[in-house]
NUPAKE-353413 format. One line per field, with one value per residue (C-alpha): x, y, z; residue number from 0. Coordinates in nm, 3 decimals. Example, Ala and Ser with C-alpha at 12.3 -4.5 7.8 and 13.67 -1.06 7.14 Angstrom:
REM NUPAKE-353413
east <- c(1.230 / 1.367)
north <- c(-0.450 / -0.106)
up <- c(0.780 / 0.714)
segu <- c(0 / 1)
REM end
This chain:
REM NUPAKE-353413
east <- c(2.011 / 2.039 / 2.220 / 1.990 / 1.720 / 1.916 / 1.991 / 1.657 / 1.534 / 1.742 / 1.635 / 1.277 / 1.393 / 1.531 / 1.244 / 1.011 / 1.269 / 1.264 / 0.902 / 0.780 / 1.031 / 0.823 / 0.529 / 0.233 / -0.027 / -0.451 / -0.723 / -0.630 / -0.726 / -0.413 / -0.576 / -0.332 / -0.275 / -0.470 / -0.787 / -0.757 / -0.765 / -0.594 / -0.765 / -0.507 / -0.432 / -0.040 / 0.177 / 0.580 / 0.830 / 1.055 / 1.337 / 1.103 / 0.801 / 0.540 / 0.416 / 0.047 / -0.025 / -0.407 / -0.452 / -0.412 / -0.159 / 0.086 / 0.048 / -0.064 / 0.049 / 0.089 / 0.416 / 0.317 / 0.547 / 0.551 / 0.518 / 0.206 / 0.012 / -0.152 / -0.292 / -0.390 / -0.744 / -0.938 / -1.090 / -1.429 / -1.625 / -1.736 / -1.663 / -1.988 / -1.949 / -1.944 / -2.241 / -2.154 / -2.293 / -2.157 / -1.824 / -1.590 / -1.866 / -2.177 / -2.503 / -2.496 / -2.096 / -1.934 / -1.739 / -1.488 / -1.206 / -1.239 / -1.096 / -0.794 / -0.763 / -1.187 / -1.136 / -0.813 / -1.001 / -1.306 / -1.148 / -0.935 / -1.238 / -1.377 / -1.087 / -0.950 / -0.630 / -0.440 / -0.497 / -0.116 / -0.062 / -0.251 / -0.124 / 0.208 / 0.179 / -0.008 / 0.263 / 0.500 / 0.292 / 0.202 / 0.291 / -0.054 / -0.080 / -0.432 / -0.301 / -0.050 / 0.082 / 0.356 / 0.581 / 0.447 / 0.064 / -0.006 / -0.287 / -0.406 / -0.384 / -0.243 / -0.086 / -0.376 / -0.268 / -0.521 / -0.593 / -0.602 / -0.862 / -1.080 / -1.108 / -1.117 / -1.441 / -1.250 / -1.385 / -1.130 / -0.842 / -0.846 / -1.155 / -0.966 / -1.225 / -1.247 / -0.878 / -0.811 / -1.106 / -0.966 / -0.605 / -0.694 / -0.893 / -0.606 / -0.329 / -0.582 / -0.606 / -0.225 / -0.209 / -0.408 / -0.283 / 0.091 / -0.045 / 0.008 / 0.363 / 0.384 / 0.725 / 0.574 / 0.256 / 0.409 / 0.656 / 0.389 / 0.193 / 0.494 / 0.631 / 0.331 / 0.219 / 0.423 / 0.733 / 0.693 / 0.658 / 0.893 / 1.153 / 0.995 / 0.992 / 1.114 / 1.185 / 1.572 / 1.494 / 1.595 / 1.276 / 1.080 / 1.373 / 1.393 / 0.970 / 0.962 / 1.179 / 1.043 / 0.695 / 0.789 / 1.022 / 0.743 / 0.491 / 0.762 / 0.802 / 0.458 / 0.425 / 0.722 / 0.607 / 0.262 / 0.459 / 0.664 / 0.302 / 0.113 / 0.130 / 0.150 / -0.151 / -0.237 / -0.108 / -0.419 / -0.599 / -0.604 / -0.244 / -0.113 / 0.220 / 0.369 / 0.243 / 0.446 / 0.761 / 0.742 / 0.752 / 1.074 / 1.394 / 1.225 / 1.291 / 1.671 / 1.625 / 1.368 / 1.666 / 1.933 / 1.736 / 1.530 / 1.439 / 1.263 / 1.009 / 0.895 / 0.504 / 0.357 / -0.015 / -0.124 / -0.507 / -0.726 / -0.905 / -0.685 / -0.816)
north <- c(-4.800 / -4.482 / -4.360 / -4.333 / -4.226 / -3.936 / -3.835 / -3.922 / -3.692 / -3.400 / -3.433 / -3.378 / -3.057 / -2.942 / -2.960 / -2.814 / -2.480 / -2.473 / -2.504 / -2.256 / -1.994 / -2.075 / -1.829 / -1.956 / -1.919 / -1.913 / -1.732 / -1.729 / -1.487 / -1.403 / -1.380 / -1.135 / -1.163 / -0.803 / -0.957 / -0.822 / -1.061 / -0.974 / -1.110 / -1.202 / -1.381 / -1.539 / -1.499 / -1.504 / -1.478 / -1.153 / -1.197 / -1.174 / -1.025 / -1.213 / -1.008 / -1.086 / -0.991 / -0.849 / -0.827 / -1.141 / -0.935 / -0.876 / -0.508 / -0.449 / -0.593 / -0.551 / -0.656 / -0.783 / -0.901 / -1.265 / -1.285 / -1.084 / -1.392 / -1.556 / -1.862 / -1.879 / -2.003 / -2.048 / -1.754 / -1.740 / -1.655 / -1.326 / -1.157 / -0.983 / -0.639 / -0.593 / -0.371 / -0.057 / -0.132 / -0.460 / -0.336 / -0.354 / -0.701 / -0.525 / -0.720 / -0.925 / -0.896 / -1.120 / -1.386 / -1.317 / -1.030 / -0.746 / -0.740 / -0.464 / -0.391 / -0.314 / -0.051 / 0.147 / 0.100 / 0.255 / 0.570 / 0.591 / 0.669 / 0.882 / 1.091 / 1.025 / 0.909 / 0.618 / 0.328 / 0.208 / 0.530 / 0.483 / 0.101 / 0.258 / 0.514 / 0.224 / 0.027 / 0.266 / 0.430 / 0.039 / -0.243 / -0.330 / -0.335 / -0.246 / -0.201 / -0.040 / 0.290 / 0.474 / 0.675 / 0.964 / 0.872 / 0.795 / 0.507 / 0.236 / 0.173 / 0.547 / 0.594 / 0.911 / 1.187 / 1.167 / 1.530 / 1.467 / 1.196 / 1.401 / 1.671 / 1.407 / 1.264 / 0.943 / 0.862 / 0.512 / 0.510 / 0.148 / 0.079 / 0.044 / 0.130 / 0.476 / 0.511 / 0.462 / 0.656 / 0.931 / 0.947 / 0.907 / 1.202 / 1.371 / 1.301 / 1.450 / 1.771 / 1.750 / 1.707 / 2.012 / 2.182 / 2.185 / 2.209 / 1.834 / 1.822 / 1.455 / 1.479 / 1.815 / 1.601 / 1.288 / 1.533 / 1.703 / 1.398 / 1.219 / 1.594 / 1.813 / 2.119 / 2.375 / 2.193 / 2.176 / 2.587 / 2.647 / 2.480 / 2.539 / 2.197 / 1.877 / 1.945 / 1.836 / 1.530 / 1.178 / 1.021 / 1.229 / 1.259 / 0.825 / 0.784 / 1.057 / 0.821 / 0.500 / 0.552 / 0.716 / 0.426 / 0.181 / 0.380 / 0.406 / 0.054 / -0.053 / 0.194 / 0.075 / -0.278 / -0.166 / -0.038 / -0.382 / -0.545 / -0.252 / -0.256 / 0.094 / 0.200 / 0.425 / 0.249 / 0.167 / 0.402 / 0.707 / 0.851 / 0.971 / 0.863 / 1.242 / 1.269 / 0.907 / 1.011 / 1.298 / 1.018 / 0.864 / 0.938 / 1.122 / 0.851 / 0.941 / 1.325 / 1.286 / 1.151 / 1.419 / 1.720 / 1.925 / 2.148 / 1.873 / 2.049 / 1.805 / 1.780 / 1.453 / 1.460 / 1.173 / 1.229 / 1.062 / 1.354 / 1.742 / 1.960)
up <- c(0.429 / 0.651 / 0.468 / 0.180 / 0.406 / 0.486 / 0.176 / 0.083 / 0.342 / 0.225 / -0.113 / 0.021 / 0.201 / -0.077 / -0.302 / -0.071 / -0.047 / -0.405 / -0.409 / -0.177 / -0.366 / -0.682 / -0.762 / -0.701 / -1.004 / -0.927 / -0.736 / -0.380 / -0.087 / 0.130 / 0.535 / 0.745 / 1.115 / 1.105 / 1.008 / 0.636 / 0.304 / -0.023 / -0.344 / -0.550 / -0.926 / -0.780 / -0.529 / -0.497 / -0.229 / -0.240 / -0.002 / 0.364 / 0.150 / -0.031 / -0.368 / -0.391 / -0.760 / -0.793 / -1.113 / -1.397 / -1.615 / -1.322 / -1.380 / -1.033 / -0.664 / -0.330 / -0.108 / 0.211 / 0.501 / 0.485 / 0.861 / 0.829 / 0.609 / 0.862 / 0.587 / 0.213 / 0.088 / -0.269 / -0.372 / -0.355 / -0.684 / -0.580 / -0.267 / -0.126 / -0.003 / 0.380 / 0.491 / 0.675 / 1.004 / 1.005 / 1.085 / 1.450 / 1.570 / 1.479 / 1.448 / 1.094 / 1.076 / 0.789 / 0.938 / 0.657 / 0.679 / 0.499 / 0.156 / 0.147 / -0.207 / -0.214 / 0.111 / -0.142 / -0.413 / -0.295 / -0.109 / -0.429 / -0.620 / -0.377 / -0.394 / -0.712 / -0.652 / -0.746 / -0.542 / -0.605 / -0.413 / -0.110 / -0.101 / -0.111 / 0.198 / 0.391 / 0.310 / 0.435 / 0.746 / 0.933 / 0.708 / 0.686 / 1.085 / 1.156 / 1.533 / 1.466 / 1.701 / 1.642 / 1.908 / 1.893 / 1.861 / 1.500 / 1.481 / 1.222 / 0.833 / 0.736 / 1.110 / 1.161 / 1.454 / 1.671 / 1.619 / 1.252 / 1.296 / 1.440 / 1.137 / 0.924 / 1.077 / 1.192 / 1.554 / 1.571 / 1.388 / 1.426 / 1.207 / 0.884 / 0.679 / 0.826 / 0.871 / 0.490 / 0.445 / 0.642 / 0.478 / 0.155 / 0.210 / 0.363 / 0.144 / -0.178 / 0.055 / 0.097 / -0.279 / -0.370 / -0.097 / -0.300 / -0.638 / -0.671 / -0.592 / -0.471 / -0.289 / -0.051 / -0.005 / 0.133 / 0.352 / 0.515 / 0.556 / 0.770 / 0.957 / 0.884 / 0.711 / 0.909 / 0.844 / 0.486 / 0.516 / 0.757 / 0.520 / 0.135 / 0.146 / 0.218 / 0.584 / 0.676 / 0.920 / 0.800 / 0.893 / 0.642 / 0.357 / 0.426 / 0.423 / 0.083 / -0.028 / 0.046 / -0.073 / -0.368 / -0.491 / -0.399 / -0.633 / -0.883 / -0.907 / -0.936 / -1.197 / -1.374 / -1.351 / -1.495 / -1.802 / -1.841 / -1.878 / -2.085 / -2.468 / -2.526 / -2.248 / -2.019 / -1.700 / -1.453 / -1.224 / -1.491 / -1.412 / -1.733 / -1.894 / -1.826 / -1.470 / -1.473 / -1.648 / -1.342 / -1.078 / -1.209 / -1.035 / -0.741 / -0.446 / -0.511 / -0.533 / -0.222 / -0.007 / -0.137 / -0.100 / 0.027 / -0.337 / -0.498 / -0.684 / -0.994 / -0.915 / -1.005 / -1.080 / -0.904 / -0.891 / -1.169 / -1.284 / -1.310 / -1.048)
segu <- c(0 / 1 / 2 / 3 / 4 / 5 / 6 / 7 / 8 / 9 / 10 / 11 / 12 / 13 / 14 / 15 / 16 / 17 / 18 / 19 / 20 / 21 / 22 / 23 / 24 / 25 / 26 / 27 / 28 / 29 / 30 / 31 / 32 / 33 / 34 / 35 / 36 / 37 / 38 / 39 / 40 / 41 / 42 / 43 / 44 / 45 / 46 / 47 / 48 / 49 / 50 / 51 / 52 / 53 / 54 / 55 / 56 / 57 / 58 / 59 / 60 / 61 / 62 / 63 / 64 / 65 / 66 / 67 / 68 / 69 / 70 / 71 / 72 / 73 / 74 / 75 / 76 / 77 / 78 / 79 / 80 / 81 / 82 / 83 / 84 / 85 / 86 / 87 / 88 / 89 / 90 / 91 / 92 / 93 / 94 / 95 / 96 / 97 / 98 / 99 / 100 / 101 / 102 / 103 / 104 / 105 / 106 / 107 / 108 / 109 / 110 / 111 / 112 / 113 / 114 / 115 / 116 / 117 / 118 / 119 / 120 / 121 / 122 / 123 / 124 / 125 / 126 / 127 / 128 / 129 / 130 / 131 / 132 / 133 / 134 / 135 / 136 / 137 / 138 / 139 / 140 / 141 / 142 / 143 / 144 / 145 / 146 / 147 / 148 / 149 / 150 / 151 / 152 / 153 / 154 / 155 / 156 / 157 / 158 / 159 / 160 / 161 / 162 / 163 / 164 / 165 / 166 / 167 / 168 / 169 / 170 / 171 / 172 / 173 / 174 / 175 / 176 / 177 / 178 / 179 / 180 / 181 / 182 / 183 / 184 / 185 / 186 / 187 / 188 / 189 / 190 / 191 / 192 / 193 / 194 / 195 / 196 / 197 / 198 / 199 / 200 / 201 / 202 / 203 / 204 / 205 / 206 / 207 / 208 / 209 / 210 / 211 / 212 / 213 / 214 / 215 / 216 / 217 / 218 / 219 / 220 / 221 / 222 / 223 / 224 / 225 / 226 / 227 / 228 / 229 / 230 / 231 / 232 / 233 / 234 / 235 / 236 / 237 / 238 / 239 / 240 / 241 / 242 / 243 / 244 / 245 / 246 / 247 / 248 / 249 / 250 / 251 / 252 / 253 / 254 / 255 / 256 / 257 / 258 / 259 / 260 / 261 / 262 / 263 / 264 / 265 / 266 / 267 / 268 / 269 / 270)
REM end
């Protein structure tokens, strides 16, 4: 008889590994430990991420460290907008987090860019860590300089709002600033300007050849996924299948060298 209870117990533990590996289909809102929610159609587990997949094709999602998910919960039917003075405990605060992909979404537009983009750098820059500082200063969402903050108009880098607000707007100036060469504006966003000049380009430090990298193969790969799910579209957010086609390959040049100069026209609208 213990016997079978044992095995009868390992059976059980079995089932419930194969089941949480399963994706999980329906309307849910992910809650993070940093006080944002993620609307999202189904949910998988990559490896130590969870893929939170926001739109009901598959075309779009988000990869969030698993340890980051603080719970799941039903999605509500519509999500009401949080007003602006509401934010940081202010008087008639929402007792529910604020949605992510509506605060990239909506500094996206502002800036025409593609939200994919932004979720990208954020993903790279704090991992979705609200509170998150880096060595050398960086705070928030986007990891904003505190310098930087302050020419942005961003007077906490902790509010996420405003610090998504603020680098979006900064990586579009990047953008423009290098003609819309993709690779240049995600250096100088990690090293800075100057070192972008001082070198013609991608500067030769490993942190900034491995971030290039890393956000560009992220974006890539949403993109890619976007085209698995398209039949014969425009992939979502406006970026056309040429600036695409640019985008492909460039993680792997970004970490090789420093002369990368395919531009990839990342903004929704030309300049």
């Amino acid at each position: 008889m213990g016997m079978r209870v044992g095995k009868l117990g390992g059976w059980i533990q079995l089932l419930l590994v194969l089941v949480a590996a399963l994706p999980c289909f329906g309307g849910e809102v992910a809650v993070l430990r940093n006080g944002f929610s993620i609307r999202h159609e189904r949910r998988e587990i990559v490896g130590d991420t969870t893929r939170l997949y926001v739109t009901v094709d598959g075309s779009s999602f988000v990869d969030v460290p698993t340890a980051e998910i603080e719970h799941f919960e039903a999605a509500p039917e519509e999500s009401p907008p949080v007003p602006k003075n509401a934010r940081n405990g202010a008087p008639g605060a929402s007792p529910s987090p604020l949605n992510l992909e509506n605060v990239v979404h909506s500094a996206s537009g502002r800036y025409r860019l593609d939200p994919d983009l932004v979720n990208s750098v954020i993903k790279a820059e704090s991992g979705f860590n609200v509170r998150a500082v880096s060595p050398k200063g960086a705070q928030g969402l986007m990891q904003l300089m505190p310098g930087t903050a302050s020419k942005l108009g961003v007077p906490n880098a902790f509010d996420p709002q405003a610090n998504v607000e603020g680098g979006t707007k900064y990586l579009r100036e990047l953008l423009e600033r290098y003609d819309f060469d993709l690779v240049k504006a995600l250096a100088a966003y990690n090293a800075g300007p100057r070192r972008v000049e001082q070198f013609g380009g991608v500067p030769p430090y490993y942190e900034t050849r491995a971030y290039v990298a890393r956000v560009v193969r992220d974006f890539n790969k949403k993109k890619a996924a976007q085209g698995k799910t398209s039949t014969g579209s425009v992939p979502r957010a406006g970026v056309s299948r040429r600036a695409h086609t640019k985008t492909q390959g460039l993680a792997g040049k970004a970490e090789g060298s420093n002369r990368v100069q395919a531009k990839a026209n990342t903004a929704q609208t030309s300049h």
